[in-house]
DSSP file (Angstrom, degrees, kcal/mol; ACC not computed):
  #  RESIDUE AA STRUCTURE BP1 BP2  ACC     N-H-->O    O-->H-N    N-H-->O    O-->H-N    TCO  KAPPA ALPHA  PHI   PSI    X-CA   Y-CA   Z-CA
    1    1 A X     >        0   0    0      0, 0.0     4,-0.5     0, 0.0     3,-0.1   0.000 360.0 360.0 360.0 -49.5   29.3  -41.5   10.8
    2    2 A X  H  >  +     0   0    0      1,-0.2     4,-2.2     2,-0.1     5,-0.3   0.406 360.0  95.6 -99.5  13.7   27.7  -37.6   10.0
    3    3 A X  H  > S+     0   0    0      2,-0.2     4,-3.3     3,-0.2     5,-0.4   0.989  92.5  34.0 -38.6 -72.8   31.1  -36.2   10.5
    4    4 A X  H >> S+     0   0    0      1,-0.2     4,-0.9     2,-0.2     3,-0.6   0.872 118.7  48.4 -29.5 -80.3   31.5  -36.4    6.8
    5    5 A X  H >X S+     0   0    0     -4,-0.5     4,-1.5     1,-0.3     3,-1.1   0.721 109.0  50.9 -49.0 -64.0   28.5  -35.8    5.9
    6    6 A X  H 3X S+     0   0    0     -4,-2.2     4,-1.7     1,-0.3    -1,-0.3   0.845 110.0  51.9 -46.5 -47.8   28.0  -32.5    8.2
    7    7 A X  H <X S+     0   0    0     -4,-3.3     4,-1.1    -3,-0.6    -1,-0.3   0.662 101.3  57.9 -98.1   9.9   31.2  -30.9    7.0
    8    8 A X  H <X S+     0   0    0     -3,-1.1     4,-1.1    -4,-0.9    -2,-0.2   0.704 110.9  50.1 -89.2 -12.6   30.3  -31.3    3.4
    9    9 A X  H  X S+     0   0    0     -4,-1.5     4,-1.6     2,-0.2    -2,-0.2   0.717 104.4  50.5 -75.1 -20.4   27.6  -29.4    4.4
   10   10 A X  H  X S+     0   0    0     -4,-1.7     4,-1.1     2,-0.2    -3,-0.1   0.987 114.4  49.6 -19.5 -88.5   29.3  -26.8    6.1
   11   11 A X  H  < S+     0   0    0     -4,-1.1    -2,-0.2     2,-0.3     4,-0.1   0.628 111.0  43.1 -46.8 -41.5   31.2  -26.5    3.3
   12   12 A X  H  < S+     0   0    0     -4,-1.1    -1,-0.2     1,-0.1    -2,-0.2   0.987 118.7  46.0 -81.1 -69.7   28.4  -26.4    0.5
   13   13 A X  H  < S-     0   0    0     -4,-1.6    -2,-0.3     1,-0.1     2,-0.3   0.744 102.5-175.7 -43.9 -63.9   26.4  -24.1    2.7
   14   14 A X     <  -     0   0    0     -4,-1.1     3,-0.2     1,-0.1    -1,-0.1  -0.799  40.1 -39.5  12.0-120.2   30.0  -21.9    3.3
   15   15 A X  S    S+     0   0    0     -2,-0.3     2,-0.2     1,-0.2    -1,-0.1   0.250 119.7  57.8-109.3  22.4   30.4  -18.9    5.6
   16   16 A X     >  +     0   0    0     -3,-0.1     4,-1.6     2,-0.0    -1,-0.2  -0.656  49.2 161.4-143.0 109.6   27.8  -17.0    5.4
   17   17 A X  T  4 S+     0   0    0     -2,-0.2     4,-0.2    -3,-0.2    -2,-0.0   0.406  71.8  67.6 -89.6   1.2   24.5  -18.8    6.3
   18   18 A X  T  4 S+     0   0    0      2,-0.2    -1,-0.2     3,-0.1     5,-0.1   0.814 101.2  42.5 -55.9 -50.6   22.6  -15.7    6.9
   19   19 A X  T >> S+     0   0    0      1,-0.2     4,-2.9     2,-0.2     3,-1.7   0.962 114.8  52.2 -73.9 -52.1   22.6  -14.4    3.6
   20   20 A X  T 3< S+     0   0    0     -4,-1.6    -1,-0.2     1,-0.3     5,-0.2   0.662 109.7  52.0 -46.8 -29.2   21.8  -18.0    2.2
   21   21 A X  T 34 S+     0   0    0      2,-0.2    -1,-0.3    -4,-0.2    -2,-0.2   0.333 111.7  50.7 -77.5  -6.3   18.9  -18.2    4.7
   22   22 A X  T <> S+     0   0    0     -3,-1.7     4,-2.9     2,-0.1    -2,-0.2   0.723 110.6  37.6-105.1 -74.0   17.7  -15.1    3.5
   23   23 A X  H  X S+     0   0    0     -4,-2.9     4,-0.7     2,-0.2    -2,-0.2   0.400 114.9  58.5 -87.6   6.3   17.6  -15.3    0.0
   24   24 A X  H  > S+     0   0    0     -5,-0.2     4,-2.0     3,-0.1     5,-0.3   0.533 117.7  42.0 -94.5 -46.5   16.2  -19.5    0.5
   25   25 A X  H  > S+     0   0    0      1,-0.2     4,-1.3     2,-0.2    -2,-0.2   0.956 110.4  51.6 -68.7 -33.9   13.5  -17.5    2.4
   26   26 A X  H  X S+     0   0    0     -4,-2.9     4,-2.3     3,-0.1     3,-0.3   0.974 111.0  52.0 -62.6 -30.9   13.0  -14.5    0.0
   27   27 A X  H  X S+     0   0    0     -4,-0.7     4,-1.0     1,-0.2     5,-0.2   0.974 110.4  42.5 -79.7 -44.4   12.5  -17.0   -2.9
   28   28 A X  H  < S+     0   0    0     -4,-2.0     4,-0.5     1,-0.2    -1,-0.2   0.605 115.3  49.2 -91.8  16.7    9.7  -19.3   -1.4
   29   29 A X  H >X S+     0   0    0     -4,-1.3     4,-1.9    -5,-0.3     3,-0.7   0.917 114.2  46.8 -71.8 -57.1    7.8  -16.6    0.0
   30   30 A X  H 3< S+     0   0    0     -4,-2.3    26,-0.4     2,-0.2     4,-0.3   0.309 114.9  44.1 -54.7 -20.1    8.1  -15.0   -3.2
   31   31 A X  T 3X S+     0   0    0     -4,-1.0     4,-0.9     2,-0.1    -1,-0.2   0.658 111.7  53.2 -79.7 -37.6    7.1  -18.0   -5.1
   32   32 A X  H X> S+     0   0    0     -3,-0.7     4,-1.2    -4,-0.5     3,-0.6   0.956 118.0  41.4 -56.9 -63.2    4.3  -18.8   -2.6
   33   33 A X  H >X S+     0   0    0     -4,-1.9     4,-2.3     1,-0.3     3,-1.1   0.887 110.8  50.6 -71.7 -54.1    3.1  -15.2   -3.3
   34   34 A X  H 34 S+     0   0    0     -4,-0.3    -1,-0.3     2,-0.3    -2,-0.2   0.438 113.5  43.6 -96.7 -13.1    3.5  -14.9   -6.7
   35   35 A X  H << S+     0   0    0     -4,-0.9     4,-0.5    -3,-0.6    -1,-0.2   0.244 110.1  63.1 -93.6 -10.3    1.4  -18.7   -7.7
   36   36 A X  H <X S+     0   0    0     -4,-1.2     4,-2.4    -3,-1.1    -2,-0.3   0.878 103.1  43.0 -79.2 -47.4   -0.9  -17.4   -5.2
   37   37 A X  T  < S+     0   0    0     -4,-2.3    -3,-0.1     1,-0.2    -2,-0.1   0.734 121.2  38.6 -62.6 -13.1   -1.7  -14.2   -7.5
   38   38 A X  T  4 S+     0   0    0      1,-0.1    -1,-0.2    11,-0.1    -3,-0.1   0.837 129.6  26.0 -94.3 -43.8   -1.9  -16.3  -11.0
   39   39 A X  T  4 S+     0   0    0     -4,-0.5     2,-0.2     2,-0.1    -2,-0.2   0.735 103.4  78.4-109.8   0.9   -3.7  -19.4   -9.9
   40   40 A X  S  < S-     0   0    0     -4,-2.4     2,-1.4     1,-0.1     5,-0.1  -0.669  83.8-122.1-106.5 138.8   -6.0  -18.4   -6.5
   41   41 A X        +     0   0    0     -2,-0.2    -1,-0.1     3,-0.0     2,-0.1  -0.546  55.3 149.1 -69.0  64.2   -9.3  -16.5   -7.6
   42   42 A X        -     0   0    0     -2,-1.4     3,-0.3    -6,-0.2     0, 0.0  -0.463  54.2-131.5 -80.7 171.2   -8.8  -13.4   -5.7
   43   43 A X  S    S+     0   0    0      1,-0.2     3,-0.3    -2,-0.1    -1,-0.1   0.800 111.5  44.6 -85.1 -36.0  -10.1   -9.3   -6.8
   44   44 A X    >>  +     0   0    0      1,-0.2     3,-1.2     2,-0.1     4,-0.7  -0.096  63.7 133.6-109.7  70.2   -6.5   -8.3   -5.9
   45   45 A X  H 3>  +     0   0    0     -3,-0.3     4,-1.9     1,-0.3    -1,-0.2   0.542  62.9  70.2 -74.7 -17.7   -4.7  -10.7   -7.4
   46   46 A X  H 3> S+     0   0    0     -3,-0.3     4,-1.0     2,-0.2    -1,-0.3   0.668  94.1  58.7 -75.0 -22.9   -2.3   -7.9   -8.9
   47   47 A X  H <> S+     0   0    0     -3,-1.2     4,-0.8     3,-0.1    -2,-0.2   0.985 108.2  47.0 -55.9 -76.2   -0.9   -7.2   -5.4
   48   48 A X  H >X S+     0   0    0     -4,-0.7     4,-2.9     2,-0.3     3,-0.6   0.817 110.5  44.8 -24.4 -70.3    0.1  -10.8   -5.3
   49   49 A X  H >X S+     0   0    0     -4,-1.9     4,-1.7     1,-0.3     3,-1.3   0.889 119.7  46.9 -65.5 -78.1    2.0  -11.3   -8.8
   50   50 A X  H 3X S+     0   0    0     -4,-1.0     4,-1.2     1,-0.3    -1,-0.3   0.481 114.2  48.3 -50.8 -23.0    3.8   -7.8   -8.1
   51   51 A X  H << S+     0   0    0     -4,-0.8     4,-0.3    -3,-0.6    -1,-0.3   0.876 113.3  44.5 -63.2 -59.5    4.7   -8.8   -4.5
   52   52 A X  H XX S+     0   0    0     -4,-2.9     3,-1.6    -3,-1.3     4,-1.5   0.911 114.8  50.3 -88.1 -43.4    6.1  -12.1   -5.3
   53   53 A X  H 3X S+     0   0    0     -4,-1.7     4,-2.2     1,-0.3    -1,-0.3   0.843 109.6  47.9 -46.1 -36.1    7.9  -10.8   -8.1
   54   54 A X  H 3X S+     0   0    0     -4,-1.2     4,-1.2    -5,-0.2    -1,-0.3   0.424 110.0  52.3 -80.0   2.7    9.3   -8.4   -6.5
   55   55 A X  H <> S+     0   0    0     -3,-1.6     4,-0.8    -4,-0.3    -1,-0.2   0.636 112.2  47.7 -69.6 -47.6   10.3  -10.7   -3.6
   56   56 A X  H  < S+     0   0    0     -4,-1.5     4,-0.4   -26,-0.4     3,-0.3   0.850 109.7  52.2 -84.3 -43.8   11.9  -13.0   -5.9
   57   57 A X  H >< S+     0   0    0     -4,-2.2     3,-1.4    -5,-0.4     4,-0.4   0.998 113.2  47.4 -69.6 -50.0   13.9   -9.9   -7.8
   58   58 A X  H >< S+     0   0    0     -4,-1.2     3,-0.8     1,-0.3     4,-0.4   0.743  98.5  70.1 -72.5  -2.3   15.3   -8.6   -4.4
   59   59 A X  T 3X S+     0   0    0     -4,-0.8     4,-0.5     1,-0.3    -1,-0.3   0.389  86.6  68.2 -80.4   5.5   16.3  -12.2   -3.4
   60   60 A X  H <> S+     0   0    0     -3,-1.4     4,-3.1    -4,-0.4     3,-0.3   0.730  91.9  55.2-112.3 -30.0   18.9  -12.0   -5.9
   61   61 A X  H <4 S+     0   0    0     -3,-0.8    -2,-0.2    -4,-0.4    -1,-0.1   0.666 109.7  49.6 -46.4 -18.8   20.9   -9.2   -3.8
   62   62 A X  H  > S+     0   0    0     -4,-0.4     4,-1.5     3,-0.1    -2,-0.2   0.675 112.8  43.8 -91.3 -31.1   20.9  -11.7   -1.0
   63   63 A X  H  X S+     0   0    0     -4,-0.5     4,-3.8    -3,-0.3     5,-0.2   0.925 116.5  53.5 -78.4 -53.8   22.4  -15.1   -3.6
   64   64 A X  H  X S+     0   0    0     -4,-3.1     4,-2.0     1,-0.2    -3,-0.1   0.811 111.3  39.0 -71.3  -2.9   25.0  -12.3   -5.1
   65   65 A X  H  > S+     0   0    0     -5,-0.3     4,-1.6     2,-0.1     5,-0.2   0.940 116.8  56.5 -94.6 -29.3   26.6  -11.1   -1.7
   66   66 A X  H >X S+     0   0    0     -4,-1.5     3,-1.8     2,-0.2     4,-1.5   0.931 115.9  36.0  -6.0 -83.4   26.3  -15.1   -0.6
   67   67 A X  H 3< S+     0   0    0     -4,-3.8     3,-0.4     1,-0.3    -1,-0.2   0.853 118.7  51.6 -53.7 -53.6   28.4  -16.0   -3.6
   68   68 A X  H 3< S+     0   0    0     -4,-2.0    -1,-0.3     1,-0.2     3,-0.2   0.668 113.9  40.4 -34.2 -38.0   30.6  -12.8   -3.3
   69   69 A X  H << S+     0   0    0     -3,-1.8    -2,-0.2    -4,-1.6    -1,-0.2   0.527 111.2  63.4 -89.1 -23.4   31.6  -13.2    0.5
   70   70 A X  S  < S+     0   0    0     -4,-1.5     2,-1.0    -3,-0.4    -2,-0.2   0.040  76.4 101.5-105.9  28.2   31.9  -16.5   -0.1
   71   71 A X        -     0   0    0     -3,-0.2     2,-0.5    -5,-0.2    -3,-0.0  -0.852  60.6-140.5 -97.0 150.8   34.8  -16.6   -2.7
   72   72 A X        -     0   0    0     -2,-1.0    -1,-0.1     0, 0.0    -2,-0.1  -0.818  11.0-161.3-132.6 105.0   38.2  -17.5   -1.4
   73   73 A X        -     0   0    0     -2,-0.5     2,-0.1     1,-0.1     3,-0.1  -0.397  25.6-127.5 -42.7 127.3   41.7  -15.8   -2.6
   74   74 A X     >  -     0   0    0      1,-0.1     4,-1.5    -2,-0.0     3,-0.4  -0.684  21.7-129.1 -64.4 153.6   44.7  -17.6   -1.9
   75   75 A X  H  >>S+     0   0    0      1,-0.2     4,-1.6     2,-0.2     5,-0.9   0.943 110.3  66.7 -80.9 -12.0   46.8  -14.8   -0.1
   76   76 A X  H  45S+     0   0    0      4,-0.2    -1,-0.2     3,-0.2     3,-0.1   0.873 104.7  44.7 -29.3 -42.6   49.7  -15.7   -2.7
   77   77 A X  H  45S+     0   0    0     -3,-0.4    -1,-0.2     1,-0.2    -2,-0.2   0.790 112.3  50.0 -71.4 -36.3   47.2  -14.1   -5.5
   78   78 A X  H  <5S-     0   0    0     -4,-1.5    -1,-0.2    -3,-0.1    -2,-0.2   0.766 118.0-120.0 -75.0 -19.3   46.4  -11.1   -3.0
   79   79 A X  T  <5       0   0    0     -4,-1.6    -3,-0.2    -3,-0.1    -4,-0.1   0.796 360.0 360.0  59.8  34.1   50.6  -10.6   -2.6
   80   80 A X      <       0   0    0     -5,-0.9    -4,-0.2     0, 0.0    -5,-0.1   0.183 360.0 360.0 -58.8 360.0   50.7  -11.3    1.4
């Protein structure tokens, strides 16, 4: 019965579930952080909004080597 189900997830996640775990983690830290700095009354509240942005701007080195590592060549296209 989650036979299916498990290896279309497999599949959707792909091979490298590090990177994907990574960058799922930078962005809702980095979201967390960065709605803590606008809407929570703190004195440094500028820490915050630059933190989380910048949390959220490196998580995008973690989505493009995902997506990169996870393309697949036939080797006919490569010439093996």
């Amino acid at each position: 019965l989650l036979g299916g189900s498990t290896m279309a997830f497999f599949k959707l996640i792909g091979r490298c579930a590090g990177l994907l775990l990574l960058a799922v983690l930078c962005d809702v830290i980095g979201l967390i952080t960065l709605f803590l700095g606008i809407f929570a009354p703190l004195s440094s509240w500028d820490f915050f909004v630059y933190l989380g942005a910048l949390l959220l701007a490196s998580s995008l080195v973690f989505w493009i080597s995902w997506y990169t590592l996870n393309i697949e060549v036939p080797f006919r296209e490569l010439g093996f």
